[in-house]
N, C-alpha and C positions, 0 to 999 in steps of 0.2 A: 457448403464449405464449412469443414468445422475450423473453431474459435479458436484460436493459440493464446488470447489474454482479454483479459478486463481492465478495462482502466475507469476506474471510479473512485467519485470522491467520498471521505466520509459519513457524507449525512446528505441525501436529496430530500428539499425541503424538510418533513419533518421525521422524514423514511432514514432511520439508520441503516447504513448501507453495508458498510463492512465491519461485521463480524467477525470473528473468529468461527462460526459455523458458517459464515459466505465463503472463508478464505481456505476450510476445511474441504469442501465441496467441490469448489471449482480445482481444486490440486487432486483431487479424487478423480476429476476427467483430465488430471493433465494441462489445464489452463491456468497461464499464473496470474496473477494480481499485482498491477499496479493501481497506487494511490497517488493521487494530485487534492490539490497544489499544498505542500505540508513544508512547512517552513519555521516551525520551531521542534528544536531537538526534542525536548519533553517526545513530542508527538513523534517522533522520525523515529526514536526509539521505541516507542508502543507498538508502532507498526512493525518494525521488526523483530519484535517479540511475539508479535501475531502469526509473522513470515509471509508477509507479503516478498514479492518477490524483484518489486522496482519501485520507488519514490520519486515521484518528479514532484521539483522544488526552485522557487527563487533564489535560493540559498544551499547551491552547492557546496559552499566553503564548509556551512554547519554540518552537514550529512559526511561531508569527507572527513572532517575532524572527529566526529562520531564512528565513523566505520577505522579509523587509526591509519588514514592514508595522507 
């Protein structure tokens, strides 16, 4: 069965995980990226500057005030 998404965190152990050439790749087969567990704006916005394409976060209030909802 092929993959419809990733969901990974920043950094396993000392393995930086998403890239901007992970997140280039996996859109290149069509698989999007989700990033956990990101909970400061700073960071909600890099990611979406990256284009990931889902954020799961403790802090939905921050991410919704960020996206202007």
């Amino acid at each position: 069965p092929q993959t419809s998404a990733f969901q990974v965190p920043e950094y396993s152990g000392n393995i930086h995980v998403l890239t901007g050439r992970f997140i280039r790749g996996a859109h290149q087969h069509n698989i999007a990226v989700h990033v956990w567990t990101v909970n400061e704006t700073e960071e909600m916005q890099r990611f979406i500057d990256l284009g990931v394409d889902g954020i799961i976060t403790d802090r939905p209030d921050r991410l919704l005030d960020l996206l202007g909802r």
